[in-house]
N, C-alpha and C positions, 0 to 999 in steps of 0.2 A: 315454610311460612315466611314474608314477605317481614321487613322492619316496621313497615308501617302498618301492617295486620296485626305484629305481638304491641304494638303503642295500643290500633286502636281497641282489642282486648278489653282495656281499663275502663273503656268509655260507655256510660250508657246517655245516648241519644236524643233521647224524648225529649219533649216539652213538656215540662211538670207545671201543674196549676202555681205553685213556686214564682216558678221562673215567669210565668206569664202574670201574675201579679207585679214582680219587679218591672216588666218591661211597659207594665200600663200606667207603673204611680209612680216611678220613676227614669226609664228611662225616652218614654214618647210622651210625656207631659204633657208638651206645647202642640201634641197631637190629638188634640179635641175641638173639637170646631158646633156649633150651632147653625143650621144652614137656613135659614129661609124662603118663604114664598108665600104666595098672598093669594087670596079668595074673595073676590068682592074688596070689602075697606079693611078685611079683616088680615092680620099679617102673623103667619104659624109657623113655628122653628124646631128643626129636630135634633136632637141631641146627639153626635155620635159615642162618646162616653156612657148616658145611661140609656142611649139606643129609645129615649121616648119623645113624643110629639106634646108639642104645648103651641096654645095661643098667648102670643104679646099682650101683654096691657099695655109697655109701650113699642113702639116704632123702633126695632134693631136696623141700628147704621152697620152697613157693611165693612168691615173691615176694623170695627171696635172691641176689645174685648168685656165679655160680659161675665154673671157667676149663673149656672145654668140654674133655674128657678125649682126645677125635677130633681139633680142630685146635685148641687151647690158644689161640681168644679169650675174651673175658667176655663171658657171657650171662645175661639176667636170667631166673631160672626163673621160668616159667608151667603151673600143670597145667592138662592139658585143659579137664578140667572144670569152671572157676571161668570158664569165659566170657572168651574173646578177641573179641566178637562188636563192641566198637568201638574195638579194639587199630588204633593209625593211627599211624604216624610221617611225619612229613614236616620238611622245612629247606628253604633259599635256598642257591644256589651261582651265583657268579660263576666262567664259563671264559674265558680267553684263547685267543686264535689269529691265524694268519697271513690278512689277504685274500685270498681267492683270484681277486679283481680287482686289486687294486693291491697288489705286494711290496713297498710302501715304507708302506703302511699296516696296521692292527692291529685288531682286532674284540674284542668281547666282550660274551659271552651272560649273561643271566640266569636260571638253573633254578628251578624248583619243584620240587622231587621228592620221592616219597611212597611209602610201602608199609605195603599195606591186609590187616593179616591175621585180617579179619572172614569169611572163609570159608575155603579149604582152607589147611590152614599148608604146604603140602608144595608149593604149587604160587604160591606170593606173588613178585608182580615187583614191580621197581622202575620206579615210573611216571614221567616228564617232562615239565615243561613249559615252553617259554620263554615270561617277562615279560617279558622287556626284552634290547633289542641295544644294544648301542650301536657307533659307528662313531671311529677314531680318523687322519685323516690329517693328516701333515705339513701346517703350514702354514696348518691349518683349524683351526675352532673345534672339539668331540666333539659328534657328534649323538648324540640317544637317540629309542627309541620305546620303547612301553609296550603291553601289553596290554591292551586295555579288557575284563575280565572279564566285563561283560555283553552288550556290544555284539559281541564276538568282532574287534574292528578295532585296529589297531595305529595309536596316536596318539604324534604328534611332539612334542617337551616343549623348551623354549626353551633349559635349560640343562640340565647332566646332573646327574646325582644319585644314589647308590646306592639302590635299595628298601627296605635292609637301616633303611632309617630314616622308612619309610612304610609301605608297603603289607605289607612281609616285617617289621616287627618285632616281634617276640614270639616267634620261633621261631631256630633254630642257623640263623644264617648264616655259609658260608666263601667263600673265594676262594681260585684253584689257585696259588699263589706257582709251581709249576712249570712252569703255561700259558705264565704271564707269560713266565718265562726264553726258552721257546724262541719264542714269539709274539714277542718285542721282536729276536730273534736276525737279525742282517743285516738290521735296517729301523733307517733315523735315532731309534727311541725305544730302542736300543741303549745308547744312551751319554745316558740324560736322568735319570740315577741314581735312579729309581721306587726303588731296592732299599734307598734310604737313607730312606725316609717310611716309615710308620704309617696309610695314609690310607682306613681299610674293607675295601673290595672295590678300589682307586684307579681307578675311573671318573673321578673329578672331578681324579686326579692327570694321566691321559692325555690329558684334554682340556686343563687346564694348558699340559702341556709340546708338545701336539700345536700350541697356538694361540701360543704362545711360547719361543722356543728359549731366552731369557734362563733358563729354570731349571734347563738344564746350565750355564751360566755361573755363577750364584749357587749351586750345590751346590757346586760347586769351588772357591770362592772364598771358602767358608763363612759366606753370607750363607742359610743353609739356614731359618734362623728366616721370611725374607719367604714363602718358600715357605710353609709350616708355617700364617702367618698368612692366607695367600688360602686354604689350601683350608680351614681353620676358619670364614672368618668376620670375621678378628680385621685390626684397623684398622691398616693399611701407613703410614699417614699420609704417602702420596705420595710416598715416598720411591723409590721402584720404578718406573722408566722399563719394564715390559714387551716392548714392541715394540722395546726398544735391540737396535743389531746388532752392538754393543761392548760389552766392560766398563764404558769410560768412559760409552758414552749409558743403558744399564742405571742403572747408580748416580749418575748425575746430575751427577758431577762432572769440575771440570776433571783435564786430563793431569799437573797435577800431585800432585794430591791421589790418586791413585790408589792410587801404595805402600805411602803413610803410612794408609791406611783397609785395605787389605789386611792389611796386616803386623800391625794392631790388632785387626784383628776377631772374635776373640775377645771383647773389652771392649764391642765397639759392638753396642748393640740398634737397630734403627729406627729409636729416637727420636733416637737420637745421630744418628745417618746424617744424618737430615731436620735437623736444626739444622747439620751439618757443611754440605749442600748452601745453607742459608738462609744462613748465617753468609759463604759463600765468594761468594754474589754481592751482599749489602748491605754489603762491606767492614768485617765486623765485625773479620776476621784473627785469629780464632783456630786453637790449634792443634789438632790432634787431640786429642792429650791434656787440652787446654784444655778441649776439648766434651765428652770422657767424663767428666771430674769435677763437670761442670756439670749434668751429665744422671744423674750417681750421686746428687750433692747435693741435686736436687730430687725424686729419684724418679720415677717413674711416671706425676705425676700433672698433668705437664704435656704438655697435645696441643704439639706443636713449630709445627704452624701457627697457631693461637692466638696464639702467644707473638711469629710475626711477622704476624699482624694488627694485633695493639698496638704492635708497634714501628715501623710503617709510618708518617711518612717516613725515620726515624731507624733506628737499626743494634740489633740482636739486643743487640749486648754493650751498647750506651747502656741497654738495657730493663732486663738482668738484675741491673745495676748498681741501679736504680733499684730492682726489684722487690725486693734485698736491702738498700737502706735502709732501705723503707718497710717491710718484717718488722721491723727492729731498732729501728725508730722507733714502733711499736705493737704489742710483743710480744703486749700482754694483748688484744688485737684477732684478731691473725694468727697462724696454727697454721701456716703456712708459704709459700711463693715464691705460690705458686699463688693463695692467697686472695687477693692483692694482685693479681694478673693475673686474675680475672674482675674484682675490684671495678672495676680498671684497664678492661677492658674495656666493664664496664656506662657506665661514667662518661665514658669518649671518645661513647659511644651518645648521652646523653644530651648532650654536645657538639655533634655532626653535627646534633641537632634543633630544637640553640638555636641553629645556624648558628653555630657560634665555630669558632676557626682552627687545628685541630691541625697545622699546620706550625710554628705559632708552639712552642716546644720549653716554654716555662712554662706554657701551655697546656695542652700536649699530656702532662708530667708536673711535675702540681701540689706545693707542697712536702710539702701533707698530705693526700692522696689522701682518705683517709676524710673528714675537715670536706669537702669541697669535691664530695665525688661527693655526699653528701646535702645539701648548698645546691643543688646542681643537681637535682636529684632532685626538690625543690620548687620548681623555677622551671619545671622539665619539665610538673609536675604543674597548675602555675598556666596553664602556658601550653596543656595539653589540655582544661583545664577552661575557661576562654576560648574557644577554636576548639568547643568543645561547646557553650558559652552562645548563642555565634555562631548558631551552626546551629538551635539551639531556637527561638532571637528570633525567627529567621526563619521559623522552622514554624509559631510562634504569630499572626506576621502572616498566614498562610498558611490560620491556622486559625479568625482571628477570624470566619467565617461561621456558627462553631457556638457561638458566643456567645448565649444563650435564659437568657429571665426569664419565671418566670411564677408566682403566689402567693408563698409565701414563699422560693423557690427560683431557684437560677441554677446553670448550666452556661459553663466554659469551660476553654479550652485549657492546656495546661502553659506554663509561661515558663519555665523555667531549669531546669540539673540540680538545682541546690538543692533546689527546689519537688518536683520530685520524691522523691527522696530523701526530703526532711522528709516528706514524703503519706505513704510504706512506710513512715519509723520511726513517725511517730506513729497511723497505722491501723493498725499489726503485718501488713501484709502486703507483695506484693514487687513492689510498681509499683517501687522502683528500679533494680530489675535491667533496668527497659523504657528507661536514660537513650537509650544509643546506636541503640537500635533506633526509638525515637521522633526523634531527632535526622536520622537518616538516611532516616526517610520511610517508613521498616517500616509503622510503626502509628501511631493516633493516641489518645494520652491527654489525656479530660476531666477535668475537677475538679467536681463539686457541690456547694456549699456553699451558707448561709442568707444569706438578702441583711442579714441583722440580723448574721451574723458570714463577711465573705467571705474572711478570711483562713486560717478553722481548717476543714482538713479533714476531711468530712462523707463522701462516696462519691466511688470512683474508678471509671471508665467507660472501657471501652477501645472505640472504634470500627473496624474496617476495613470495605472493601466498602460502606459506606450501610449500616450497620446494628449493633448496639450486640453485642457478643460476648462482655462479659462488663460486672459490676457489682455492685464488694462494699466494703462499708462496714468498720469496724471489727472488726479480726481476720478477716477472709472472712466475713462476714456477708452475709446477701441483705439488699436495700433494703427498705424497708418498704412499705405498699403508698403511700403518701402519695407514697414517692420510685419509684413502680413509674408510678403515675400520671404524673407530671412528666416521666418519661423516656419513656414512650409519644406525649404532648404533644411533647416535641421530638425524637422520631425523626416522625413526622408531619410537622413544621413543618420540622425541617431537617435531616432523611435522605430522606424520599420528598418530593418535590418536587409529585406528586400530592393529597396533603392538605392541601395550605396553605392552600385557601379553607374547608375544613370546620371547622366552629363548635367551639371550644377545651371541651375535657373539662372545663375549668373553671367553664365559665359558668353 
């Protein structure tokens, strides 16, 4: 049996009187129309809603909406005669239901459905089609399949996701809130409070709660925001043990901290949580309250792991201490905690590369973060540019075979970033952008210059493969033919290894 055979198993099918109630009072609403035509002076309208004929007492304008006199919905008048001929309604609808393989699991379908009253209006149904299933059991992740609309085959998709935000949007998509009720009724998604989200159609809520019980837990404990944030998108910053089979392994903390975070949590967003959790195993000892003012005071804008990257080997509250001296100490520098904590961070970077000792604590926070992240910054700098010189030395020993003289011209290799560099500013084009890729053995860049001036750059020559791929002088200029000649002369002599006895174009 096929994966998509044991899915569809769960599914039963039909169209249940149900489900064709929902789609008539709420999901094709604005799919009622009154149509008109006239007899003599007399003018008679039929209702597609309660399917009956009436005479006007007044005069239906086309295109007004009316309350049908027969069974008092609103329908939009249509006369006959102005052409229904590509009148089409269609929407998306998500149903709920019971497996009818596993009681302790939950299904739900996705509709297309449509009503086409491009030929008889008296005789218009309402069409179906499932997109999508998806499948919800305890304990599992939510599968989904898809309709391939042209393939006709139902393909399996990694994670779930409602349509209502691909393939279906642009048009009224609902979902039956009253599926759900009696679908979750007597199955463990009973009690996983779906009724407390906002979440589409909640396909991506069921799979959630189907793949981790933690968010009956966190609904009840009013940590409802983590929720909120997984199925957005929006960054938990680890704060969310999922797979806990406790309160305490859920939110990450010890047994004592449990009350004093509950009883608060109102006050506590995430970010608090996660610094609550950081703070209680680097010995920082703060207290609850400690963390939420700490976390009001900086706002927003600090990720809580960040903050103990940089404080590693040292303690959360050594950091924050620091990060608020260093604001008070360079106001006109720092907008706030935060600026200090990337600078902070770029600057230990540049630390770990000069090999220095961020256990040592002076080290590790300097007295004036700013002077000291930019002295390193230029030692950083000195020290890439060195391990690059290195490597070019090396490529130009590598490359002294393309070393060629011949009239008044010569050919050879790059020695240093510098040379390079200088070659693009002063011929206006972008051989420097080739430092690292020549260094690394990418490519190979020549220099041609006049043996009466070998240090002022003349044409730049890029080689790969034994053979010359590009060559432009000042501003991207083509070589002259004088320098067209010289460069055929030493592709001959030293790219094809073939021509080296043949008599020099020179002679």
């Amino acid at each position: 049996m096929g994966e998509f055979e044991k899915v569809r198993k769960h599914f039963n099918t039909k169209i249940t009187p149900e489900m064709k109630k929902f789609v008539d009072e709420c999901v094709l609403t604005s799919s009622r129309y009154i149509f008109t035509h006239r007899s003599g002076r007399h003018q008679y309208g039929y209702c597609t809603h309660c399917q009956k004929d009436f005479e006007n007492k007044e005069t239906l304008k086309h295109g007004s909406v009316i309350t049908c006199p027969e069974c008092g919905s609103k329908c939009h008048v249509r006369a006959s005669g102005k052409g229904h001929k590509h009148l089409r309604d269609f929407a998306y609808f998500v149903y709920y239901d019971k497996s009818i393989h596993d009681d302790k699991s939950i299904v739900a379908k996705g509709y297309f459905v449509e009503r086409d009253y491009s030929g008889d209006i008296r005789s218009v149904e309402t069409g179906y089609q499932i997109h999508a299933v998806y499948l919800f059991c305890p304990g599992e992740k939510g599968i989904m399949y898809q309709l391939n609309t042209w393939s006709k085959r139902w393909e399996s998709h990694k994670s779930v996701y409602p349509l209502r935000r691909t393939t279906m949007a642009g048009m009224k998509n609902c979902v039956s809130l009253e599926s759900i009720s009696k679908a979750v009724r007597g199955t463990p998604f009973q009690y996983s409070t779906w009724e407390k989200y906002s979440d589409d159609d909640f396909v991506r809520f069921f799979s959630l709660a189907a793949q981790y019980p933690s968010v009956e837990y966190l609904t009840k404990i009013g940590f409802g925001e983590a929720i909120e944030a997984k199925l957005r998108g929006w960054p938990n910053y680890g704060s969310i043990n999922w797979r806990g089979k406790s309160i305490q392994q859920v939110l990450r903390l010890p047994k004592q901290m449990i009350k004093p975070v509950i009883r608060s949590q109102e006050k506590i967003n995430l970010q608090t949580l996660r610094m609550i959790q950081m703070a209680c195993k680097d010995g920082s000892k703060f207290t609850t309250d400690e963390v939420i003012k700490i976390v009001q005071g900086i706002g927003g804008s600090i990720d809580p792991n960040d903050l103990g990257k940089a404080s590693k080997p040292f303690t959360i509250r050594k950091t924050l201490n620091y990060l608020k001296k260093q604001t008070e100490k360079d106001k006109q520098f720092y907008n706030s905690p935060a600026g200090v904590l990337y600078m902070l961070a770029d600057y230990q970077r540049f630390c770990k590369e000069l090999g220095m000792d961020l256990n040592d604590e002076y080290i590790h926070f300097p007295p004036h973060l700013r002077r000291q992240h930019n002295n390193l910054m230029k030692q950083v700098e000195v020290q890439r540019d060195a391990l690059l010189d290195k490597k070019i030395l090396k490529r130009y020993r590598a490359l002294k075979r393309y070393i060629f003289l011949a009239n008044d011209l010569m050919i050879r290799p790059a020695k240093s970033a510098q040379e390079l560099i200088s070659e693009g500013e002063k011929l206006h084009h972008c051989v420097g952008t080739y430092v690292k890729s020549y260094a690394d053995g990418e490519t190979n860049i020549l220099f041609v210059r006049r043996k009466s001036a070998p240090d002022v750059p003349y044409v730049t020559v890029e080689v790969r493969g034994n053979e010359i791929r590009q060559a432009y002088g000042h501003n991207d200029t083509l070589p002259t033919s004088m320098v067209k000649k010289f460069l055929d002369e030493f592709s001959m002599t030293k790219l094809n290894r073939k021509y080296e006895k043949r008599e020099s174009l020179w002679a």
